[in-house]
C-alpha positions as CSV (number, residue, x, y, z in Angstrom):
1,X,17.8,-53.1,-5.4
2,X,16.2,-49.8,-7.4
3,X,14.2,-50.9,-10.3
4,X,13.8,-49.3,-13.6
5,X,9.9,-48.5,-12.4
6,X,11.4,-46.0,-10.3
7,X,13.1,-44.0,-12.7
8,X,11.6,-42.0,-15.3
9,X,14.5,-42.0,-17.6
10,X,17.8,-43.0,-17.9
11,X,21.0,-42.0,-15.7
12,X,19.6,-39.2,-13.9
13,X,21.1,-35.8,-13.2
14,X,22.8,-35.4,-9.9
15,X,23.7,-32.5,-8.0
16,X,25.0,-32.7,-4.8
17,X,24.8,-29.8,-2.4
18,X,27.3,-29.5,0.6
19,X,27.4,-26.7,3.3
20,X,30.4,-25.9,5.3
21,X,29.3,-26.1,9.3
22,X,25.8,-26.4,9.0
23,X,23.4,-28.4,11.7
24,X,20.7,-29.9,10.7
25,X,18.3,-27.8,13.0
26,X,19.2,-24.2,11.6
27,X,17.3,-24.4,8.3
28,X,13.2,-23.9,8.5
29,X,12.3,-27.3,6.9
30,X,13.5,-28.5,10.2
31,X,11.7,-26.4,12.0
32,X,13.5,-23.2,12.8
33,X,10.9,-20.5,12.1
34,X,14.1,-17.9,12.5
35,X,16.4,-19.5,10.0
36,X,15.0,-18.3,6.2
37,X,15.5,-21.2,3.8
38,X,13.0,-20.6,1.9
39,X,14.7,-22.2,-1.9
40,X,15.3,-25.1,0.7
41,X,12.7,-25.6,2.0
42,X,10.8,-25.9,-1.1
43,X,12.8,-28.5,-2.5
44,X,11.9,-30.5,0.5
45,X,8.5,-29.6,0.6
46,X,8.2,-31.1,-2.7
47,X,10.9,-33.7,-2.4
48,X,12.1,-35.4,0.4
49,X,13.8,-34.6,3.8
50,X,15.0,-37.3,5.6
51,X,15.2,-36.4,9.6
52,X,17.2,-39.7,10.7
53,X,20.8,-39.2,8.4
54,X,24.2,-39.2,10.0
55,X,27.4,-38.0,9.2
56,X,30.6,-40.7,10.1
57,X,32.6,-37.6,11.1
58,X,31.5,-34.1,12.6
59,X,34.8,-32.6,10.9
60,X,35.4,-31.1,7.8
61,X,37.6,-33.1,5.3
62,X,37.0,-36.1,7.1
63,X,33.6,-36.2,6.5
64,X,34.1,-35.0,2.9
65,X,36.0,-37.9,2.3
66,X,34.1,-40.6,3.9
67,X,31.1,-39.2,1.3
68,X,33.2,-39.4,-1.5
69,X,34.6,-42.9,-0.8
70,X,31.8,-44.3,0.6
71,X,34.3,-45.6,3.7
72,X,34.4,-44.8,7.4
73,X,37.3,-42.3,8.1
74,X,39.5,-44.8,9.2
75,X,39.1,-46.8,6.6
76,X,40.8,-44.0,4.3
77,X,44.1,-43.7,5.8
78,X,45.3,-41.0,6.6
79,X,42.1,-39.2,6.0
80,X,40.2,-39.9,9.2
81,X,41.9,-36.9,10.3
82,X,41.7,-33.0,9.3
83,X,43.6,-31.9,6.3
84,X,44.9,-35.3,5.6
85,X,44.4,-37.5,2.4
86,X,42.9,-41.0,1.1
87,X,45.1,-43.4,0.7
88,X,45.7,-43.5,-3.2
89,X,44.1,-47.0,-3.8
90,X,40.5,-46.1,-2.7
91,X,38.1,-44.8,-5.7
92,X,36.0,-41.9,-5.6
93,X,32.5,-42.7,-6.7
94,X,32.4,-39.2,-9.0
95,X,35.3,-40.6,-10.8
96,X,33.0,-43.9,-11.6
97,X,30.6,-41.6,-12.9
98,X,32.9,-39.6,-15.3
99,X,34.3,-43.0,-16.1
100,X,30.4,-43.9,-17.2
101,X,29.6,-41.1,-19.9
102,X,29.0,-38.5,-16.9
103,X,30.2,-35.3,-17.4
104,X,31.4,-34.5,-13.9
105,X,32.7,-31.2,-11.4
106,X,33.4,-30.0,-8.2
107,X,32.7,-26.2,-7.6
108,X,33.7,-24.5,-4.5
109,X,35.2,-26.2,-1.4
110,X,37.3,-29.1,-2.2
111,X,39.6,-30.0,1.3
112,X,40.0,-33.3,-0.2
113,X,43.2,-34.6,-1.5
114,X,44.8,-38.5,-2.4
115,X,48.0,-39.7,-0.9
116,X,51.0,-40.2,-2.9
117,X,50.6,-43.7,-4.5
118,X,52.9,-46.5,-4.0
119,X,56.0,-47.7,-5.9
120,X,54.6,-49.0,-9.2
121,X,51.2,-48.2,-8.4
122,X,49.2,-45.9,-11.2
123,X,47.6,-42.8,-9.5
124,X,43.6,-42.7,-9.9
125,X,42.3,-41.3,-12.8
126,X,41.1,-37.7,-11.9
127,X,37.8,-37.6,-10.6
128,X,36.3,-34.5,-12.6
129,X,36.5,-32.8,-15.4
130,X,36.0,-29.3,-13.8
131,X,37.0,-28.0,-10.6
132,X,36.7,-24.6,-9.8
133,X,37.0,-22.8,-6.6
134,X,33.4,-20.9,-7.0
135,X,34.1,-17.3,-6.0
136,X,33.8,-13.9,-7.7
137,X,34.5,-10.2,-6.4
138,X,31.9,-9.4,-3.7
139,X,31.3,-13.6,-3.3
140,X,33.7,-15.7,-1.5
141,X,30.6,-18.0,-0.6
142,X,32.3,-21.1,-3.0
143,X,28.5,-20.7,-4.9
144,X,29.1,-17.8,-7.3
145,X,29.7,-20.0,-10.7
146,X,27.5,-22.9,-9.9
147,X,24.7,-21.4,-12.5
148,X,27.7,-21.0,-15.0
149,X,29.0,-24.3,-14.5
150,X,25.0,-25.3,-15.5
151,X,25.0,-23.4,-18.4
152,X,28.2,-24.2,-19.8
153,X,28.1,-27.7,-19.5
154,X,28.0,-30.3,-22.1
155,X,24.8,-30.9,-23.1
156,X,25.0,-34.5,-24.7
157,X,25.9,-36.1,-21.5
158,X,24.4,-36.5,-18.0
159,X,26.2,-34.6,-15.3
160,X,27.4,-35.0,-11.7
161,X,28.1,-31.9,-9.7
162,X,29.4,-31.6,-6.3
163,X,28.5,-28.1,-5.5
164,X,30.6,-27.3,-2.3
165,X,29.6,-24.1,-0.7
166,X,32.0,-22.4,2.0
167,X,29.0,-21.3,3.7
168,X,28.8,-21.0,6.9
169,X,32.2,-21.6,7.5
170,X,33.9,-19.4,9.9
171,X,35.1,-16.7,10.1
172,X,32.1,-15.1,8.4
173,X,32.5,-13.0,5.0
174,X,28.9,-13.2,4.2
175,X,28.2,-9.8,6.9
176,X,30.5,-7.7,4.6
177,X,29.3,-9.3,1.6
178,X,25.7,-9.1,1.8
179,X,23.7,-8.0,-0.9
180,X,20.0,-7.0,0.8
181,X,18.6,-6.9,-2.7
182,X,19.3,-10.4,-3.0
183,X,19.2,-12.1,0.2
184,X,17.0,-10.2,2.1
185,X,17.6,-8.3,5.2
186,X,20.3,-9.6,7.5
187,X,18.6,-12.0,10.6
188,X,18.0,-10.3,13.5
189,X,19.7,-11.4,16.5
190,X,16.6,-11.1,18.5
191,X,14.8,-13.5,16.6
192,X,17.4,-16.2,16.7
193,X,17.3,-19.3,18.6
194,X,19.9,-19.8,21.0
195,X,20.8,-24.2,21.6
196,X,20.7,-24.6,25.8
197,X,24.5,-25.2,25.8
198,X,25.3,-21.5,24.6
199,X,24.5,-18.4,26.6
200,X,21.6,-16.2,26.0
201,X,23.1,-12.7,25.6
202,X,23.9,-10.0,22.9
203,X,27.0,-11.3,21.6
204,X,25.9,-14.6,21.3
205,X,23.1,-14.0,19.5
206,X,24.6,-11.6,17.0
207,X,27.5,-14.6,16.3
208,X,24.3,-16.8,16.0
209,X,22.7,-14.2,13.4
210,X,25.6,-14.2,11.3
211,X,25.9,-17.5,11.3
212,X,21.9,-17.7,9.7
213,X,22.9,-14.8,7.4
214,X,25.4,-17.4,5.7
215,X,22.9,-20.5,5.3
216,X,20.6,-17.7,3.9
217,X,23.2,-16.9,1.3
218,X,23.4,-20.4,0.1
219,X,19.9,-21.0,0.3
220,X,19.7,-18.8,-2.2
221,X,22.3,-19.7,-4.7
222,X,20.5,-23.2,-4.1
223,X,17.6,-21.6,-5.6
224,X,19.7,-20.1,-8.5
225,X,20.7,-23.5,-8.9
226,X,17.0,-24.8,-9.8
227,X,16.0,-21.8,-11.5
228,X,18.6,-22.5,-14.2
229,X,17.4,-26.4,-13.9
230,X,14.0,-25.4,-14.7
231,X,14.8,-22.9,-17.6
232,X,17.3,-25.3,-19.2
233,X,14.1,-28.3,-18.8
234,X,16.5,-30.3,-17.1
235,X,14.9,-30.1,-13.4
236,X,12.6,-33.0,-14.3
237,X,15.4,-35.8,-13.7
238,X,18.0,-34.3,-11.7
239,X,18.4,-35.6,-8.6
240,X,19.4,-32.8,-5.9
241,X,21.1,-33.6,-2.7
242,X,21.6,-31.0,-0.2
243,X,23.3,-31.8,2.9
244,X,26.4,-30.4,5.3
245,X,29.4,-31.8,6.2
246,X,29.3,-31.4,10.1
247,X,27.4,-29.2,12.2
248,X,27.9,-25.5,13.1
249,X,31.0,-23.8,14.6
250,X,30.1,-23.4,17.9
251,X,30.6,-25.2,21.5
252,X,29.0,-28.7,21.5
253,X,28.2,-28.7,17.8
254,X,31.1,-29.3,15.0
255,X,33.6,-31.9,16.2
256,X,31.0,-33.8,18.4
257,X,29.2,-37.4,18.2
258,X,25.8,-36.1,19.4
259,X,23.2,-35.1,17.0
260,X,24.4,-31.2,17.5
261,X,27.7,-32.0,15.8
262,X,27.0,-35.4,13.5
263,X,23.0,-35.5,12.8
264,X,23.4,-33.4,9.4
265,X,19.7,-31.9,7.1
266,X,19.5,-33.9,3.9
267,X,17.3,-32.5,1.7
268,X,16.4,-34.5,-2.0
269,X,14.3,-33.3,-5.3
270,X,13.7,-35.3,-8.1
271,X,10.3,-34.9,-9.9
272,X,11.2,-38.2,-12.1
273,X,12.0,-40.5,-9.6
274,X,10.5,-39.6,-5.9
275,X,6.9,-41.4,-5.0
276,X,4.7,-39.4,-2.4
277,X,6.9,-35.9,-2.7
278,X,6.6,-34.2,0.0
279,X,6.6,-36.7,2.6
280,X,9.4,-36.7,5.2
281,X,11.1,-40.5,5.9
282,X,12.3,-41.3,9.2
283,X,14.8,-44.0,7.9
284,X,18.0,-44.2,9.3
285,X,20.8,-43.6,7.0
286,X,24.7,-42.6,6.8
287,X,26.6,-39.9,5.1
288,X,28.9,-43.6,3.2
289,X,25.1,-44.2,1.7
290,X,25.7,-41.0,-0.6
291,X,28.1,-43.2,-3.2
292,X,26.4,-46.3,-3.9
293,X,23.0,-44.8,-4.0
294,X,24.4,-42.2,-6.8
295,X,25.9,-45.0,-8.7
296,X,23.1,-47.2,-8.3
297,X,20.9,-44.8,-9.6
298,X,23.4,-44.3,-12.3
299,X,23.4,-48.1,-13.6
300,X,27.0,-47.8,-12.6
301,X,28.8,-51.1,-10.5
302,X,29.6,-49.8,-6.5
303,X,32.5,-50.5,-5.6
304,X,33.9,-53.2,-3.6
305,X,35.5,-50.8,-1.3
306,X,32.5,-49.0,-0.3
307,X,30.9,-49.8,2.7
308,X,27.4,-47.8,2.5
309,X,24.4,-48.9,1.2
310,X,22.0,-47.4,-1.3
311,X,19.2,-45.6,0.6
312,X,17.4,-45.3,-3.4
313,X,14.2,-47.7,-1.8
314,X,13.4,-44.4,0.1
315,X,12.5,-42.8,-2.9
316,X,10.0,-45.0,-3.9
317,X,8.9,-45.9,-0.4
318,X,9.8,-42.7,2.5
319,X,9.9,-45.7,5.9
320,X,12.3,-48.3,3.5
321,X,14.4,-49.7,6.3
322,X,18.1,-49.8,4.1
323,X,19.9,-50.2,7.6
324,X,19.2,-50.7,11.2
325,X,22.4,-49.0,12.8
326,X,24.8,-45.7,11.9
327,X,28.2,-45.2,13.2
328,X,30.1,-42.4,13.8
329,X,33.9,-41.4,15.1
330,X,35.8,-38.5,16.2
331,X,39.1,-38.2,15.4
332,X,42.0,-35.3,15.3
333,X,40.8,-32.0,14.6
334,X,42.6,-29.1,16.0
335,X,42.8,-30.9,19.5
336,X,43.7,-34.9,20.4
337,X,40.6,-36.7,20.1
338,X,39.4,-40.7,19.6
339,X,35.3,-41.3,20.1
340,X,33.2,-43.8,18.6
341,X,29.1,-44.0,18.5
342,X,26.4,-46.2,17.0
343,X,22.9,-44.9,16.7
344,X,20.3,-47.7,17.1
345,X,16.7,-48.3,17.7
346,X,16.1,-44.5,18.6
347,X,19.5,-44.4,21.3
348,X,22.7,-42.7,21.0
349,X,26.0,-44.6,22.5
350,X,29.0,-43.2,22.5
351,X,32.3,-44.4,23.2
352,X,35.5,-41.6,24.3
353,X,38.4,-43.5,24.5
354,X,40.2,-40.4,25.5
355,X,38.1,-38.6,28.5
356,X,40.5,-36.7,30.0
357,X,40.2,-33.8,28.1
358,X,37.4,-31.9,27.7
359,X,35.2,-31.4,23.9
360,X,35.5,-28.0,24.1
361,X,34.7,-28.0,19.8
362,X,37.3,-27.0,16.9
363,X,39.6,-23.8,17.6
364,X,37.6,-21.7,15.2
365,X,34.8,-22.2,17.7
366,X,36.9,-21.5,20.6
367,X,37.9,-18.3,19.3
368,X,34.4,-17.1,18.5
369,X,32.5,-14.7,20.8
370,X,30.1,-17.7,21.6
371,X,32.7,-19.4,23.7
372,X,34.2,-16.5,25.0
373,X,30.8,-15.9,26.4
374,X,30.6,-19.1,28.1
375,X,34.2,-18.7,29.6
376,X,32.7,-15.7,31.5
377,X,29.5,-17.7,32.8
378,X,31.7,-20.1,33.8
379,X,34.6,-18.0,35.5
380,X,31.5,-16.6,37.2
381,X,30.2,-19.9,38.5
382,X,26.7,-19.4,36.7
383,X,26.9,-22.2,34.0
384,X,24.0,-24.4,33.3
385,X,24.4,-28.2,33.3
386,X,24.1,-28.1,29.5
387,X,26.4,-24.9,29.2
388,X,29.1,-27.0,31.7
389,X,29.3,-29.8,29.6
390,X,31.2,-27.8,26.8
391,X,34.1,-27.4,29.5
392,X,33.2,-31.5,31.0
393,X,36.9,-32.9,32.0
394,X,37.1,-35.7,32.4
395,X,34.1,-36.4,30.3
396,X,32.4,-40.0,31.1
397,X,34.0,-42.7,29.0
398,X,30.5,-43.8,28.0
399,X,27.0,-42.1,27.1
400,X,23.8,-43.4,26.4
401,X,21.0,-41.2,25.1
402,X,17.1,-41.5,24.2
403,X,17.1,-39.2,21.3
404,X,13.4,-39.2,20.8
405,X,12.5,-38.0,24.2
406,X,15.8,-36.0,24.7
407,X,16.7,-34.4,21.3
408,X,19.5,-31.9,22.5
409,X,21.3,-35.3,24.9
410,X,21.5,-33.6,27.9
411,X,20.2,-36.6,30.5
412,X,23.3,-39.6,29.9
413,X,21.5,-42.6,30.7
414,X,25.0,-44.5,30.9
415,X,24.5,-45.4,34.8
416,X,20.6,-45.9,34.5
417,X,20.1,-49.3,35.7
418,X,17.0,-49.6,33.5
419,X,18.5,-49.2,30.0
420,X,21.5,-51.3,31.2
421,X,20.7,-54.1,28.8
422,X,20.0,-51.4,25.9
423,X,23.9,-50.2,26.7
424,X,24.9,-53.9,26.7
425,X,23.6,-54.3,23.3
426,X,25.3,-51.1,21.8
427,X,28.6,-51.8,23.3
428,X,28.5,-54.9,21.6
429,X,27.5,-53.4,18.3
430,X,30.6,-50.8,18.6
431,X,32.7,-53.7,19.5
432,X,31.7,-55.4,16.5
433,X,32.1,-52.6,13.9
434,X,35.7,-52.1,15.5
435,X,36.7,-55.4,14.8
436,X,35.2,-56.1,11.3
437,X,36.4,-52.4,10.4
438,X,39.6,-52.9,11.8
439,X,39.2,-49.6,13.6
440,X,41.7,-49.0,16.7
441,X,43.0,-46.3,19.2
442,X,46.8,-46.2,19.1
443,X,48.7,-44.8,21.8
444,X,50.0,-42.3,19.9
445,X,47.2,-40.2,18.8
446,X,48.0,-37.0,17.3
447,X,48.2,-34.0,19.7
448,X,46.4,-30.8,20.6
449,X,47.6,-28.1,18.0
450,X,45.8,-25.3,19.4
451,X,45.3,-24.0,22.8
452,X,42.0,-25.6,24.5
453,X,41.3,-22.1,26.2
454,X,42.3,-19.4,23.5
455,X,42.8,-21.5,20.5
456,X,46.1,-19.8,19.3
457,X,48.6,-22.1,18.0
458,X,50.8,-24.2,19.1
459,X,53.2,-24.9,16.4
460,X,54.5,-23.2,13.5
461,X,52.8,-23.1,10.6
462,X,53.3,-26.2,9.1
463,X,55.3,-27.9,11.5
464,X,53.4,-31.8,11.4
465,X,55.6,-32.9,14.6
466,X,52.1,-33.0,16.6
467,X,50.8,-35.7,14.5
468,X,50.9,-39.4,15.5
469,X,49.5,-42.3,14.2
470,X,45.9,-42.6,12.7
471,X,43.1,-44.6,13.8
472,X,43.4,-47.8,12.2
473,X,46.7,-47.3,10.9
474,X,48.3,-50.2,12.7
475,X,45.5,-52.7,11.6
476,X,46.1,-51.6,8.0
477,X,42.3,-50.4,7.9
478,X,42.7,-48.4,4.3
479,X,42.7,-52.0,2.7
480,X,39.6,-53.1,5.1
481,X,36.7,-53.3,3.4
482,X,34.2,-55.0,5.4
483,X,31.4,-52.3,6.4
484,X,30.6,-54.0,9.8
485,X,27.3,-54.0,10.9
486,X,24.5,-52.2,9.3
């Protein structure tokens, strides 16, 4: 439980930073000399990073959600899917805080909704008192009225604010908008670092340089952020989250269960209440921890139907075990999907109940020049093992990785008669968390909507006839609360 030693005052400030598409790898605190971060990287150097968090979803609104209710995705309904929303009963935790004296907002990306409620149900209370979609002229970034929304805020209350940038989604604005005398000169695509899985040439690294060019934007709106903080004498006891919401747009990163897709940077400041600043923690902790951490820290009840747990030990103590394993799915997102994984003792185990098809990544990121580039390599017959796997069909219905001695999981170690027993054991943790979550894979999954090869449409726009039934749906999962193991 957090004690009142480990705060300085009373219901801290919170602001939560989320990027839009952003791996954990591509800011410098992490260790990418090419990426510049440097508002970021401060906050970490005198806060603290955490290197061992992951996301429950490596898709956009999904993931959203499952931070803001504190659930798996298929414990939201018809949320564990793209564009679709939580079931009306579920709380979010920002409306808890607004309910508690917080003054509360959401500025920039939302891509969360709540589904109709049912006959003589009430709908929940609205979560926020502001929400604002962040842009100006010249600044479609989602972060141009975050200092605004500092300055004009109440000042006799204690404030929440998800700060939601739409950096670096694609396809990128942030070329045509860049303003040198603010951000800096635009990354050079020499200087980037290319992941094994994409292809080493011109136009690959120019997609990989705009893509930088966005996290430098909202790095720097991040440091806007504290400036105003630190003028107003409130940086003292806010508490400052910065993390992303699935990795980048490109082949084997956003829509997958290894680390390139669901391992996500999490970044946290706060003078008041963080022993030993600056020192990294290696605990292990999940993107459904978010909620009842905040509230915690906020002397506000969690809610019964959240299934995290606070990581706030961390703070006072940076290798506080809060849980022992992390799970993650993949679900619907432009193309027919169902995985499962469970991180554990340093391994990786992942689950595809649907390995037929290949995990090509979103259709955004088959459109982009990065996976063009690869479809040449490959037409060619010159693909690399890790570049291949992008295309893998059928994939292997299992995969079992040493993430410490093979960070990008490249070597499956499924077959490998010496971790058999280390398999054993993480099947039977995934078999658990099924059940107690009542998670399922119905035979009617929703369907491709996009082309795997181009990534043009299928349907009309909004024509829903591809969609089938969610994950969970048939074990009535939304009113499951049981978090499984942890």
């Amino acid at each position: 439980m957090f004690t009142a030693a480990l705060c300085a005052a009373d219901r801290p400030n919170m602001i939560f930073i989320i990027a839009d598409d952003v791996s954990w790898d591509d800011l410098g605190c992490y260790g990418n000399t090419a990426a510049r971060t440097p508002n970021l990287d401060k906050l970490a150097a005198h806060g603290r990073r955490f290197d061992e968090a992951y996301l429950t979803a490596s898709s956009c609104s999904p993931s959203r959600s499952s931070i803001i209710t504190g659930r798996y995705p298929h414990n939201n309904g018809r949320a564990s899917e793209l564009h679709q929303p939580i079931a009306a009963h579920i709380p979010w935790f920002p409306r808890l805080l607004r309910e508690a004296g917080y003054y509360t907002a959401l500025v920039g990306k939302h891509h969360m909704t709540s589904d109709q409620s049912a006959e003589g149900e009430k709908p929940q209370p609205e979560p926020f008192d502001l929400v604002d979609p962040g842009n100006e002229p010249g600044n479609k970034g989602g972060h141009a009225t975050w200092v605004k929304t500092l300055h004009e805020r109440p000042k006799d209350k204690p404030f929440f604010f998800w700060f939601a940038s739409l950096d670096a989604h694609r396809d990128w604005d942030g070329d045509k908008d860049w303003q040198e005398g603010l951000y800096g000169p635009k990354h050079d695509p020499a200087t980037v670092r290319v992941p094994p899985f994409l292809t080493d040439d011109a136009a690959t690294r120019q997609d990989l340089a705009s893509y930088y060019n966005e996290i430098t934007r909202l790095d720097y709106f991040v440091g806007k952020v504290v400036a105003e903080l630190e003028k107003q004498g409130a940086l003292e006891n806010t508490l400052i989250i910065m993390m992303a919401d699935n990795g980048r747009a490109f082949p084997r990163a956003k829509t997958r269960l290894h680390d390139s897709g669901m391992k996500t940077p999490f970044i946290t400041h706060w003078p008041a209440g963080i022993q030993q600043p600056g020192t990294p923690s290696q605990s292990l902790i999940s993107a459904i921890d978010v909620a009842p951490t905040l509230l915690e820290l906020a002397g506000v009840p969690v809610a019964p139907t959240m299934q995290g747990v606070s990581f706030a030990p961390v703070f006072t103590h940076p290798n506080a075990e809060v849980r022992k394993h992390a799970f993650s799915e993949h679900n619907w997102h432009d193309y027919s999907a169902h995985g499962r994984s469970v991180r554990s003792e340093g391994f990786l185990y992942i689950r595809n109940n649907r390995p037929k098809e290949p995990w090509q990544g979103p259709a955004d990121s088959v459109r982009s020049p990065s996976y063009e580039q690869l479809k040449v390599l490959r037409d060619e017959g010159k693909l690399t093992p890790a570049q291949a796997d992008v295309f893998l069909a059928p994939r292997p219905p299992e995969e079992l990785y040493r993430s410490d001695a093979d960070a990008d999981q490249l070597t499956n170690l499924a077959s490998d008669p010496n971790y058999a027993s280390v398999k054993v054991r993480l099947a039977k943790l995934l078999d658990d968390w099924t059940e107690q979550t009542g998670d399922s894979a119905p035979a009617d999954i929703s369907r491709d909507m996009f082309d795997r090869e181009t990534g043009e449409s299928l349907y009309k726009r909004k024509d829903n006839s591809y969609r089938g039934t969610p994950p969970g749906w048939d074990r009535d999962a939304s009113h499951v609360n049981a978090p499984g193991p942890r």
